[in-house]
N, CA, C and O atoms as a GROMACS GRO file, in nm:
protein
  412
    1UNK      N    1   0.523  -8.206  10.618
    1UNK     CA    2   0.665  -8.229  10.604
    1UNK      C    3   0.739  -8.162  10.720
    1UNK      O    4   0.707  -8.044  10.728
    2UNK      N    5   0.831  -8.203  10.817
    2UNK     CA    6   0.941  -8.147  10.895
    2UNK      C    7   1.015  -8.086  10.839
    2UNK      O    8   1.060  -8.099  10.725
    3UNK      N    9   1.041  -7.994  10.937
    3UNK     CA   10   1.205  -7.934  10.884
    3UNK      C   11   1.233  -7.889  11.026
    3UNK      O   12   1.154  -7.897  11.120
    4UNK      N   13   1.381  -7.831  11.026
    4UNK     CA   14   1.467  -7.848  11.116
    4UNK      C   15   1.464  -7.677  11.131
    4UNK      O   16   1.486  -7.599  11.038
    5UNK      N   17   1.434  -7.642  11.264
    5UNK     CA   18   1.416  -7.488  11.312
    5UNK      C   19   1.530  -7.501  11.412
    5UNK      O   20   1.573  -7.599  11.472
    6UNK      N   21   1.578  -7.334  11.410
    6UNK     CA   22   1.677  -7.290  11.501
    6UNK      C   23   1.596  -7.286  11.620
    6UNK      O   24   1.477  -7.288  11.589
    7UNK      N   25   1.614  -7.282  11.735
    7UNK     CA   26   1.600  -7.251  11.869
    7UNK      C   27   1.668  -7.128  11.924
    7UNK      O   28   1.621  -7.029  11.981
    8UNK      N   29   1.822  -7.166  11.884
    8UNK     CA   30   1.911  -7.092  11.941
    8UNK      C   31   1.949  -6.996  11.782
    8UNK      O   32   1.903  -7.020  11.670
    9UNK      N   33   2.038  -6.897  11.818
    9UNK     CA   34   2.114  -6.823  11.684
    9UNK      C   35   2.267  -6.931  11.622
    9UNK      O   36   2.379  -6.933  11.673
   10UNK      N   37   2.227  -6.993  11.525
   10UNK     CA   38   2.332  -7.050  11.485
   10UNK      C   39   2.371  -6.996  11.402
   10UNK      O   40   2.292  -6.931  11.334
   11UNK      N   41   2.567  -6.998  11.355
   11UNK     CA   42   2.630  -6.950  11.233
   11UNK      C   43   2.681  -7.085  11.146
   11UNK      O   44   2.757  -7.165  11.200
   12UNK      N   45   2.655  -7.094  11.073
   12UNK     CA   46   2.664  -7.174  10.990
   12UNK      C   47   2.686  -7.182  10.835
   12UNK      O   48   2.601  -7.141  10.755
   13UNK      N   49   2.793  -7.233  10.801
   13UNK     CA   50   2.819  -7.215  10.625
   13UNK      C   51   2.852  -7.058  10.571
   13UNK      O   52   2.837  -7.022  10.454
   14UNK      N   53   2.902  -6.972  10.682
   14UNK     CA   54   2.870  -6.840  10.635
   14UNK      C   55   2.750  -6.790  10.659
   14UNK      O   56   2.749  -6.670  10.631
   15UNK      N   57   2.648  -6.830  10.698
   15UNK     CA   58   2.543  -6.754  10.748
   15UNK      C   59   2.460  -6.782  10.906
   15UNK      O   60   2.453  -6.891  10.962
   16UNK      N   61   2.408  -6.659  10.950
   16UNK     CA   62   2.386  -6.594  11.073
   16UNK      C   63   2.232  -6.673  11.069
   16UNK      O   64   2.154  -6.594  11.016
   17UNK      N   65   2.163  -6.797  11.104
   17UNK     CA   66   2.059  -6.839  11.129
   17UNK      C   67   2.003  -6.756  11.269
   17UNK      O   68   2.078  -6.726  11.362
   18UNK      N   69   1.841  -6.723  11.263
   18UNK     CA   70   1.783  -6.666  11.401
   18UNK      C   71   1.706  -6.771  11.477
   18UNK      O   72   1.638  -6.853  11.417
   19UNK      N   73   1.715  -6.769  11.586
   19UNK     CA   74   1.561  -6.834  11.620
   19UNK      C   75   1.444  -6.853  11.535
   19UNK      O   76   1.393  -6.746  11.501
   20UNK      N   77   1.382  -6.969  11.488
   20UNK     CA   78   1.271  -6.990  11.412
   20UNK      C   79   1.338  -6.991  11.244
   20UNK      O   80   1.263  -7.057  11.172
   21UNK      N   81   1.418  -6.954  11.194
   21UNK     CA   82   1.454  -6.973  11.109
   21UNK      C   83   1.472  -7.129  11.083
   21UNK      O   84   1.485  -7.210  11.175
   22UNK      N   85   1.470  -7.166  10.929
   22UNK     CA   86   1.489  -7.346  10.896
   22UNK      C   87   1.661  -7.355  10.849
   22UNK      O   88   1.712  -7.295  10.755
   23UNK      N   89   1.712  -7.424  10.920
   23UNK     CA   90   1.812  -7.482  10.910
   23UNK      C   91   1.813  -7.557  10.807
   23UNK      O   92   1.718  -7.629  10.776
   24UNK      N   93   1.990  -7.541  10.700
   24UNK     CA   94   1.967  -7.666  10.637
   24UNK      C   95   1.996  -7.798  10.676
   24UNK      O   96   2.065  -7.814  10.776
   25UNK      N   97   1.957  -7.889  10.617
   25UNK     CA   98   1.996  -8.065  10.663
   25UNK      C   99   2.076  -8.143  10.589
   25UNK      O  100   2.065  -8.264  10.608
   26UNK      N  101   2.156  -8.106  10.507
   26UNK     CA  102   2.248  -8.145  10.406
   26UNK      C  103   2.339  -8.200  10.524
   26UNK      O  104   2.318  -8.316  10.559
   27UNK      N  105   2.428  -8.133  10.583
   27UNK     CA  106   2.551  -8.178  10.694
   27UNK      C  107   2.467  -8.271  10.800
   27UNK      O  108   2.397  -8.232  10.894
   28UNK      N  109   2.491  -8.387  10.763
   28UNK     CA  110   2.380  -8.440  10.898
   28UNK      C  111   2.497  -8.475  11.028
   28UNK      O  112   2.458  -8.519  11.136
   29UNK      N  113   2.605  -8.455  11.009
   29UNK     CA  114   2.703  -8.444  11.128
   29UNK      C  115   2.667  -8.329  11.247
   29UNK      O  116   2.677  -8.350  11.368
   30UNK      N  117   2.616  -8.179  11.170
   30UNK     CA  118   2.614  -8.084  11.208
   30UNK      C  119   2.461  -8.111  11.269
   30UNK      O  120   2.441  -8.097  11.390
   31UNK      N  121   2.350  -8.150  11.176
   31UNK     CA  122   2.225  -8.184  11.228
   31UNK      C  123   2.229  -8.265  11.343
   31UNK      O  124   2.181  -8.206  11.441
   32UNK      N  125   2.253  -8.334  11.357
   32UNK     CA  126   2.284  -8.427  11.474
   32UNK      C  127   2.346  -8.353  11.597
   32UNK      O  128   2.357  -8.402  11.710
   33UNK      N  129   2.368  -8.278  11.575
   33UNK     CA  130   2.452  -8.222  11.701
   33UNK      C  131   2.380  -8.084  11.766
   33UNK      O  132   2.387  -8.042  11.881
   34UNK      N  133   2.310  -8.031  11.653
   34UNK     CA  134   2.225  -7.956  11.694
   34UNK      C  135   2.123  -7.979  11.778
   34UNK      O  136   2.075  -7.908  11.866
   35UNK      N  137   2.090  -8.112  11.730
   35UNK     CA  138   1.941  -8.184  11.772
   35UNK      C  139   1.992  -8.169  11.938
   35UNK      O  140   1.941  -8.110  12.033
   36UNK      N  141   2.117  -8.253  11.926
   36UNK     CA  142   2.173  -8.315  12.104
   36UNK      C  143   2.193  -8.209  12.174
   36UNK      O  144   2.170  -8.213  12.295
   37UNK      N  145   2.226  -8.129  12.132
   37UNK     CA  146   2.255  -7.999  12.189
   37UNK      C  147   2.110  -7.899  12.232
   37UNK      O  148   2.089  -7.816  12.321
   38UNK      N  149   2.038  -7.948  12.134
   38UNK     CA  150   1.934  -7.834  12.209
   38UNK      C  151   1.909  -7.692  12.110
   38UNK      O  152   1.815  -7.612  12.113
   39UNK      N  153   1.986  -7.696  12.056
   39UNK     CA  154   1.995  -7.588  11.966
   39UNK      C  155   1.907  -7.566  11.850
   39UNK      O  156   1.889  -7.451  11.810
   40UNK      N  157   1.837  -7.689  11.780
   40UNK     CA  158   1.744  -7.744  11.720
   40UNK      C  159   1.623  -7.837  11.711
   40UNK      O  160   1.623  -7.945  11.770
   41UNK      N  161   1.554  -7.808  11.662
   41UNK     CA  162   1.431  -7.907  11.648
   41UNK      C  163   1.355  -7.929  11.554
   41UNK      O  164   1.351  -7.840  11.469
   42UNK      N  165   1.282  -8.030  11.537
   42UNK     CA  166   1.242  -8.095  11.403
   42UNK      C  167   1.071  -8.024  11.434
   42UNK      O  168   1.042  -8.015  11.553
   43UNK      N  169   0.998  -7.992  11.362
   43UNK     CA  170   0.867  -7.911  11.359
   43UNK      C  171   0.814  -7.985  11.243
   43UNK      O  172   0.898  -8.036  11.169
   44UNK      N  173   0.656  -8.006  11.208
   44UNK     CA  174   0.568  -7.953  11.164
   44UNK      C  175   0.552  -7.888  11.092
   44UNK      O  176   0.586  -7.792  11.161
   45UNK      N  177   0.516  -7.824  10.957
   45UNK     CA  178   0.526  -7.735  10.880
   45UNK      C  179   0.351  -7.672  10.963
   45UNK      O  180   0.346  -7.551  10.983
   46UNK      N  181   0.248  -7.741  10.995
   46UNK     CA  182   0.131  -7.688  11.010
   46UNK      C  183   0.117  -7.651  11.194
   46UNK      O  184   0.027  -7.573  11.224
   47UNK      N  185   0.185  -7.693  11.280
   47UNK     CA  186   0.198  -7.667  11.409
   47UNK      C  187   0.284  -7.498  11.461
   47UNK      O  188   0.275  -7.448  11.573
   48UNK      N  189   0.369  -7.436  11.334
   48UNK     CA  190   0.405  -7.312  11.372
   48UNK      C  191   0.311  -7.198  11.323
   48UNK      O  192   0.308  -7.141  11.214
   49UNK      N  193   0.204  -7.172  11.484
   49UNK     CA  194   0.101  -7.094  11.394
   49UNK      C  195   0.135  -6.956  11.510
   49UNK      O  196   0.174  -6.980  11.625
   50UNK      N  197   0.118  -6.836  11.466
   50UNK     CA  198   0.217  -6.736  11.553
   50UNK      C  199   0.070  -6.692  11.637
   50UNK      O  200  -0.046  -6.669  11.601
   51UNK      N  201   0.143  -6.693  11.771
   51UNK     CA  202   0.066  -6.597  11.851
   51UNK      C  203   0.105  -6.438  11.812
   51UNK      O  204   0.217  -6.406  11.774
   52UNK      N  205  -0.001  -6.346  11.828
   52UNK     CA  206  -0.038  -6.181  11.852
   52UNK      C  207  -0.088  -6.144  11.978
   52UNK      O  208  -0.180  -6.207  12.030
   53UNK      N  209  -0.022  -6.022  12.045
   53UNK     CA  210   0.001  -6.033  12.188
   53UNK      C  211  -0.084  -5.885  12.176
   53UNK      O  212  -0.007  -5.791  12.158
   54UNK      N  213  -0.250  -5.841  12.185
   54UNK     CA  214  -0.283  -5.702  12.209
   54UNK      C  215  -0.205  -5.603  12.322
   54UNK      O  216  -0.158  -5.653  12.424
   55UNK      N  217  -0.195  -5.474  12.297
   55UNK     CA  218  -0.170  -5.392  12.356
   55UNK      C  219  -0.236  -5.310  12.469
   55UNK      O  220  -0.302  -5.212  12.436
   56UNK      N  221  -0.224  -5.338  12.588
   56UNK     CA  222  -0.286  -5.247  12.689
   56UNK      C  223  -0.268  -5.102  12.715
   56UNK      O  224  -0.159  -5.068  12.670
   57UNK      N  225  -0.330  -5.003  12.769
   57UNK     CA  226  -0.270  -4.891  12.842
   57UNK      C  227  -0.231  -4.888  12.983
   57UNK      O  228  -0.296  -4.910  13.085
   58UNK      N  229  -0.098  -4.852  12.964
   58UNK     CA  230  -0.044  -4.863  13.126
   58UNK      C  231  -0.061  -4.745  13.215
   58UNK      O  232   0.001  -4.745  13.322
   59UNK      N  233  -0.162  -4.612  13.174
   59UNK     CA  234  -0.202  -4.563  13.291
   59UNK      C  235  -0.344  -4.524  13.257
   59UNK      O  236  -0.395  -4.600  13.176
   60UNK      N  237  -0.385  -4.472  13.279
   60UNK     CA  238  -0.531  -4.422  13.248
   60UNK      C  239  -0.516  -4.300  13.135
   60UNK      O  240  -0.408  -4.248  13.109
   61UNK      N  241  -0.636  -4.264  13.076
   61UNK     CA  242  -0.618  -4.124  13.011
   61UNK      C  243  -0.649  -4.028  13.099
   61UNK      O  244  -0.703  -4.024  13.210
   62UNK      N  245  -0.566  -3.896  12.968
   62UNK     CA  246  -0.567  -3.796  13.059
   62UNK      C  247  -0.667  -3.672  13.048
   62UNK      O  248  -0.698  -3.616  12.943
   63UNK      N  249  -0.701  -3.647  13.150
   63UNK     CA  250  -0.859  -3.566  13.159
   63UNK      C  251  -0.947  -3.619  13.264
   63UNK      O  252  -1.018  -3.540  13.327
   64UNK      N  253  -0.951  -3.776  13.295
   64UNK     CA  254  -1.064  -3.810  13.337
   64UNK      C  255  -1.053  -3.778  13.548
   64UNK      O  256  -0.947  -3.764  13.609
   65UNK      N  257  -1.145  -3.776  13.587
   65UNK     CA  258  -1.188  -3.688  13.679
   65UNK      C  259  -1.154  -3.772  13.792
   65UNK      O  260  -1.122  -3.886  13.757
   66UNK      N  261  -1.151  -3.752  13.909
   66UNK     CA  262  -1.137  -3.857  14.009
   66UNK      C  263  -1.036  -3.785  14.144
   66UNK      O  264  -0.994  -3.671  14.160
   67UNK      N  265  -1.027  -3.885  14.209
   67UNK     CA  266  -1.008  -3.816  14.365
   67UNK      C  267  -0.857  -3.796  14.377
   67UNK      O  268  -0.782  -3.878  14.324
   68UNK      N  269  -0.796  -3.670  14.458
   68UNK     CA  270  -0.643  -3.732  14.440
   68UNK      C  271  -0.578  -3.687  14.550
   68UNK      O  272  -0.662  -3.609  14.597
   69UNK      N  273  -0.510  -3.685  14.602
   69UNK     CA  274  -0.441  -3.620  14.735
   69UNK      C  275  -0.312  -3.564  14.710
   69UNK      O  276  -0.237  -3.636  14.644
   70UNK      N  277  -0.255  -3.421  14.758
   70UNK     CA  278  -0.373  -3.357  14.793
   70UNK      C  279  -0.472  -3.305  14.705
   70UNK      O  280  -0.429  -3.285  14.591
   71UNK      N  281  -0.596  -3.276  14.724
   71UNK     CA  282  -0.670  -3.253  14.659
   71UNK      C  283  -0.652  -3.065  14.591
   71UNK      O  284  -0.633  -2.969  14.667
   72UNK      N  285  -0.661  -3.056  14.474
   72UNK     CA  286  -0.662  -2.917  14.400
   72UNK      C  287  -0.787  -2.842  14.430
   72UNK      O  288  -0.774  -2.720  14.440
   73UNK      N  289  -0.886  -2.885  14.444
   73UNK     CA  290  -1.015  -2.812  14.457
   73UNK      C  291  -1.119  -2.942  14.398
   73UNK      O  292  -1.079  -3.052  14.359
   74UNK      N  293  -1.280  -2.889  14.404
   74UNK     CA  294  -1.369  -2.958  14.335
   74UNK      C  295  -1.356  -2.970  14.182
   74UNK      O  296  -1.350  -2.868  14.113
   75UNK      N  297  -1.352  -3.100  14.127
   75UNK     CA  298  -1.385  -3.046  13.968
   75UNK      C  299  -1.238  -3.035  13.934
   75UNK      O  300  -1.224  -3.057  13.814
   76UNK      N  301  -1.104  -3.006  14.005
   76UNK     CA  302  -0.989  -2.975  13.942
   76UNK      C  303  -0.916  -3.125  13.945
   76UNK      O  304  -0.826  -3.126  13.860
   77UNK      N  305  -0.927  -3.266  14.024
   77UNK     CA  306  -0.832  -3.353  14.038
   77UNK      C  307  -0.835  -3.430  13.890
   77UNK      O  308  -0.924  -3.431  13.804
   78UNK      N  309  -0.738  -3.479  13.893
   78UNK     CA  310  -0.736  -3.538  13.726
   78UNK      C  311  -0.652  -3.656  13.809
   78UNK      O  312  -0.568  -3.651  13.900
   79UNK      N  313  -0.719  -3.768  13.728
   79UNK     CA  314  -0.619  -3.950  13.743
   79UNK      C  315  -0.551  -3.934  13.646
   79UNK      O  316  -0.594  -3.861  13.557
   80UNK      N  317  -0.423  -3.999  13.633
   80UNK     CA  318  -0.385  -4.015  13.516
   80UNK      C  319  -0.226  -3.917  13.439
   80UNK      O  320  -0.135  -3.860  13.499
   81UNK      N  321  -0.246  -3.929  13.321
   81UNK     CA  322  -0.140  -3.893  13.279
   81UNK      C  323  -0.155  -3.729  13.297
   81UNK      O  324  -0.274  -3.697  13.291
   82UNK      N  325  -0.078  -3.631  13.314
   82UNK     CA  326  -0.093  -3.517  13.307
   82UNK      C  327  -0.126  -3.422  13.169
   82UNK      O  328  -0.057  -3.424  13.067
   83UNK      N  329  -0.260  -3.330  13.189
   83UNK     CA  330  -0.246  -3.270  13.052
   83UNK      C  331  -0.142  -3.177  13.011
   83UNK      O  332  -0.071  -3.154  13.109
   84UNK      N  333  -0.106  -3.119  12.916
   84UNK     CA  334   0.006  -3.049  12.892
   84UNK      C  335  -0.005  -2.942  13.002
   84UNK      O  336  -0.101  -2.912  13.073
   85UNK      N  337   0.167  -2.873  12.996
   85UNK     CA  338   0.144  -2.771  13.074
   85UNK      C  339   0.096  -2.601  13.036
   85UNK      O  340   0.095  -2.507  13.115
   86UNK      N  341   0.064  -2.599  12.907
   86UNK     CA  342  -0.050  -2.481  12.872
   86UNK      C  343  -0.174  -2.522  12.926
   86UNK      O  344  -0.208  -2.448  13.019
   87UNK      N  345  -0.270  -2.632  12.896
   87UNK     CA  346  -0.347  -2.677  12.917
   87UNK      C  347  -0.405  -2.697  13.080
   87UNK      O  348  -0.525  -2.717  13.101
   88UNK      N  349  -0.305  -2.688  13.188
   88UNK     CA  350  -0.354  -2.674  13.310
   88UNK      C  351  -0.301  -2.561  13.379
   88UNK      O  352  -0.296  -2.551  13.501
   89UNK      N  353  -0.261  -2.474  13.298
   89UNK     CA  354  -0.180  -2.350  13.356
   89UNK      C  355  -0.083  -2.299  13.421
   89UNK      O  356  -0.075  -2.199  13.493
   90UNK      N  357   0.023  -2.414  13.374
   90UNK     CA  358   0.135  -2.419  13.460
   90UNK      C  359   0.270  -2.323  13.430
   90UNK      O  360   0.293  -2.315  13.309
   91UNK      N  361   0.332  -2.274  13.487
   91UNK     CA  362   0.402  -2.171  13.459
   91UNK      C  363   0.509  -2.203  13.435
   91UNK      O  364   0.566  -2.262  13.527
   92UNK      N  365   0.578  -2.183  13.323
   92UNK     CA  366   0.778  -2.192  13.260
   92UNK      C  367   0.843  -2.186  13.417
   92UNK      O  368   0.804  -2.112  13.508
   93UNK      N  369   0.935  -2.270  13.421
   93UNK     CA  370   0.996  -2.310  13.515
   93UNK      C  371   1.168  -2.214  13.444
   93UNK      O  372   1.198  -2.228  13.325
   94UNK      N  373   1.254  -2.130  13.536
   94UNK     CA  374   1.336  -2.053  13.470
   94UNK      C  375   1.473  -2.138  13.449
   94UNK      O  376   1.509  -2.207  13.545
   95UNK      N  377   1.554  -2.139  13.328
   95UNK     CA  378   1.648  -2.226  13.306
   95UNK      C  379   1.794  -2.260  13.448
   95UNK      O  380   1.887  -2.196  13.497
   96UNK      N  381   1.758  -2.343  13.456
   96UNK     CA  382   1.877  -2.394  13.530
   96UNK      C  383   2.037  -2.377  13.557
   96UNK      O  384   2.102  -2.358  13.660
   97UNK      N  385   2.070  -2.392  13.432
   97UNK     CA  386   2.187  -2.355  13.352
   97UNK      C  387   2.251  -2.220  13.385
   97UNK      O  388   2.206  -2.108  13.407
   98UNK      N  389   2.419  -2.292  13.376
   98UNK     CA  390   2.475  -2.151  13.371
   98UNK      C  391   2.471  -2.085  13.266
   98UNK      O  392   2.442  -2.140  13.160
   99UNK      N  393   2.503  -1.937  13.274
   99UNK     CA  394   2.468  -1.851  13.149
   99UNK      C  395   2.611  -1.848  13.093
   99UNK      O  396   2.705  -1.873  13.170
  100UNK      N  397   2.637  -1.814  12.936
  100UNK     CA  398   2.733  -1.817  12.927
  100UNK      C  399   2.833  -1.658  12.923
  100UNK      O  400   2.790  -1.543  12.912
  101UNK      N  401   2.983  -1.706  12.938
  101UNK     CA  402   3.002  -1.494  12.913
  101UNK      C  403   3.032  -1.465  12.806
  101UNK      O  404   3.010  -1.545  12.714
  102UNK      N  405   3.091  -1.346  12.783
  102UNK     CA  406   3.041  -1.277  12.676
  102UNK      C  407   3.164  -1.229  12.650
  102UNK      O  408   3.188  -1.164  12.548
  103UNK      N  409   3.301  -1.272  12.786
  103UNK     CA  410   3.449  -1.240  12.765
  103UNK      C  411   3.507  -1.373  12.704
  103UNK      O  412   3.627  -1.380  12.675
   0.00000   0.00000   0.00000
């Protein structure tokens, strides 16, 4: 059986239709104009089957070993995301900020 899907965000009758949502077809003045317009389309009930899009990592993990410039020593370069800064021994950086007074 067809039915009539949004494309676009239509408001209609009091309500806020989304993309992919089914339109009703009662007003066929309004159907019709949707169609011409672009705004709608007639579907398939068995042709809307949803794609799932897996997730990649966008940098490497962090730990793993490898070359880097400049170089830290043997054994010390790390690719990748940085490990915390306890974890590679990095020292509190002192606040920036003005202090406030006390008058």
């Amino acid at each position: 059986m067809e039915h009539l899907t949004a494309v676009f965000p239509v408001l209609f009758g009091n309500h806020n239709y989304e993309p992919g949502d089914e339109l009703p077809v009662y007003d066929t003045g309004s159907v019709r104009e949707w169609i011409n317009n672009g705004t709608a389309i007639w579907e398939e009930d068995n042709v809307t089957e949803k794609c799932t899009v897996k997730a990649r990592m966008a940098a490497a993990m962090p730990g793993i070993t490898g070359d880097a410039y400049p170089s830290a020593g043997t054994g010390q370069d790390l690719v990748g995301k940085l490990p915390s800064r306890k974890t590679r021994g990095a020292q509190t950086e002192p606040s920036k900020g003005r202090r406030k007074s006390s008058a």
